[in-house]
C-alpha positions in Angstrom: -1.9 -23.2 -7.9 -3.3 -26.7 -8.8 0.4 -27.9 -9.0 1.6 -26.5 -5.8 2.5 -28.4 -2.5 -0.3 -28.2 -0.3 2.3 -26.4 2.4 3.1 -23.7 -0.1 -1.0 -22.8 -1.1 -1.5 -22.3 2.8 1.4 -20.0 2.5 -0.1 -17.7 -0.1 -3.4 -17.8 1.5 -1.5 -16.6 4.8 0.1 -14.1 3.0 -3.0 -12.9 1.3 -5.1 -12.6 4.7 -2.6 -9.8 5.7 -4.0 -8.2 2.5 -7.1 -7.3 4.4 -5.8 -5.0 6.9 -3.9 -2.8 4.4 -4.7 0.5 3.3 -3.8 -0.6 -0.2 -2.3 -3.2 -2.2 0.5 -3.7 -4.9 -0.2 -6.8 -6.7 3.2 -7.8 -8.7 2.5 -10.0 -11.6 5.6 -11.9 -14.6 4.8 -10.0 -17.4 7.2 -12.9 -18.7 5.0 -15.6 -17.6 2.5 -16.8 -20.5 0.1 -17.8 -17.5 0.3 -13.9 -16.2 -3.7 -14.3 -16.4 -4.3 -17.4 -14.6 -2.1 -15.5 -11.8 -3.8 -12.6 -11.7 -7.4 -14.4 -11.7 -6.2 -16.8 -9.1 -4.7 -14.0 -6.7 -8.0 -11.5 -7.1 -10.0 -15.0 -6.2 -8.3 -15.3 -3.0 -8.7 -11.7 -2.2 -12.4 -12.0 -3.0 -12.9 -14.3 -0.4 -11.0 -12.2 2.5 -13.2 -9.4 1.7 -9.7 -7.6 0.2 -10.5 -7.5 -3.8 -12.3 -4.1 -3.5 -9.2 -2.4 -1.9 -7.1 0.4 -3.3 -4.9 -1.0 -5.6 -2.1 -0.9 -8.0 -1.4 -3.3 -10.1 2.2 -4.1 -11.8 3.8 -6.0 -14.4 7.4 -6.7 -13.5 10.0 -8.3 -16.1 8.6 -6.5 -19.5 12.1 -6.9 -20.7 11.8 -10.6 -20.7 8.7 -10.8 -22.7 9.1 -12.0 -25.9 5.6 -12.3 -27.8 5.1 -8.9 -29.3 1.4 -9.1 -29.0 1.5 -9.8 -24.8 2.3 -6.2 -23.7 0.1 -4.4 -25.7 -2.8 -7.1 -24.8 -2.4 -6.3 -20.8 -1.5 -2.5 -21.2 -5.8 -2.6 -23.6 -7.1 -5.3 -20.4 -5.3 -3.0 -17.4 -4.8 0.9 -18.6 -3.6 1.8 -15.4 -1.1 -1.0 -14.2 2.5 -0.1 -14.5 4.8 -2.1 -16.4 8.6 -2.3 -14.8 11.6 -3.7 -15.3 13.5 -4.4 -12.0 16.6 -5.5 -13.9 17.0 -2.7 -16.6 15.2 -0.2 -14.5 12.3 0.5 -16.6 9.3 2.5 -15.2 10.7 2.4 -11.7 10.5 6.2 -11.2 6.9 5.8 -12.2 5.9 3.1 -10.0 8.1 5.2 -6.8 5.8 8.6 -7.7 2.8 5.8 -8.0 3.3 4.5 -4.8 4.0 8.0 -3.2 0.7 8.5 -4.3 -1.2 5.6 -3.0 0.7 6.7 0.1 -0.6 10.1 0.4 -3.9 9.6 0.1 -5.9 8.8 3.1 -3.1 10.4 5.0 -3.6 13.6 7.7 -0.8 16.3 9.0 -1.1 17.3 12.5 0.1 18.7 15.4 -0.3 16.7 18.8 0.6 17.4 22.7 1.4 13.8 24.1 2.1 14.0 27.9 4.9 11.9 29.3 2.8 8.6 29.9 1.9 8.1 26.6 4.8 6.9 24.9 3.2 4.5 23.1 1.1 7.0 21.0 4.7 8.2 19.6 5.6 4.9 19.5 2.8 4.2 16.7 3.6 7.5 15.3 6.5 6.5 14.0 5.9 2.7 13.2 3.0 4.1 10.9 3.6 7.3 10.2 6.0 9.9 9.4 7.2 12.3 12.4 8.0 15.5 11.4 9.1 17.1 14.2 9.6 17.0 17.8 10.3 18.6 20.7 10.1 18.0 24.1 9.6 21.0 26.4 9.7 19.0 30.0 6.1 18.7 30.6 4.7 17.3 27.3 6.6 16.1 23.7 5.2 18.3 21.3 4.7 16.4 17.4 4.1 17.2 14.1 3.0 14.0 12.5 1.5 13.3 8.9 -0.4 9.9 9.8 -2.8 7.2 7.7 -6.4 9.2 9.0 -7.8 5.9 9.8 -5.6 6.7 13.3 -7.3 10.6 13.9 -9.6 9.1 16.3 -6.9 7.7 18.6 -5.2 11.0 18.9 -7.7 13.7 18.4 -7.5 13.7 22.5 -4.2 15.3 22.0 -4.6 17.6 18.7 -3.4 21.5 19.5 -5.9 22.5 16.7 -9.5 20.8 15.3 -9.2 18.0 13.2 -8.1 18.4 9.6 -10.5 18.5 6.7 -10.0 15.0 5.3 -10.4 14.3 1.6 -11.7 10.3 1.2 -10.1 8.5 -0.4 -11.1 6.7 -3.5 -9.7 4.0 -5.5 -8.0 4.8 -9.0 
């Protein structure tokens, strides 16, 4: 980062702050790149000082199909045992990073059945922006939803939950 415009730094750090307020994070490193450390180190730095470097997260090494020191892939599969290593171009390990993802997804994530009344459109609203509606049906006096949702949001809508709360499990970081 020493070599970068000041402009593009800020950028990154931007970027990064957003880091905080996810659930979890993907961090997408050049296998290619001989500096893939310096990258990684720098990026982790950054996310140390927002308070982000303890989140859920996956790491990946994209471009293994450009690397061309045989010792490099072998070195960050010992140093990150659970990273994926992909190949956007040839398709290499994409399935497993899609499953992975699902995963990272699932976690941390509730199913359940709400009652909204009419005035609260912007509950369903959210719904959908971060979750995954199910179903729905509308029977003229309320909109009836079945919802799978990031738990962090059961509080907001356990006003309007047809049964008790779901058991959660916690989620914990791989």
């Amino acid at each position: 980062m020493r070599k970068l415009p000041h402009q593009l730094i800020e950028a990154f750090n931007a970027t990064l702050e957003e880091a905080a307020l996810a659930d979890f994070l993907i961090h997408v490193l050049d296998a290619s790149q001989d500096e893939v450390m310096a990258f990684y180190n720098t990026t982790m730095n950054v996310l140390g000082k927002l308070g982000a470097e303890t989140k859920q997260m996956l790491v990946v090494f994209n471009k293994v199909d450009k690397v061309t020191d045989p010792h490099t892939l072998p070195a960050l599969r010992r140093h990150f045992p659970d990273a994926l290593f992909v190949s956007v171009q040839t398709g290499e390990g994409m399935e497993q990073l899609v499953d992975r993802i699902s995963d990272f997804v699932a976690r941390g994530t509730v199913t359940v059945e709400l009652r909204l009344p009419p005035d609260r459109a912007d509950l369903l609203a959210r719904l959908h922006r971060e979750g995954s509606v199910r179903d729905l049906v509308y029977d003229g006096e309320f909109t009836e939803v079945v919802a799978t949702m990031p738990a962090r949001l059961l509080e907001i809508y356990s006003p309007y939950l047809r049964q008790p709360a779901p058991e959660l499990v916690p989620t914990t970081p791989e």
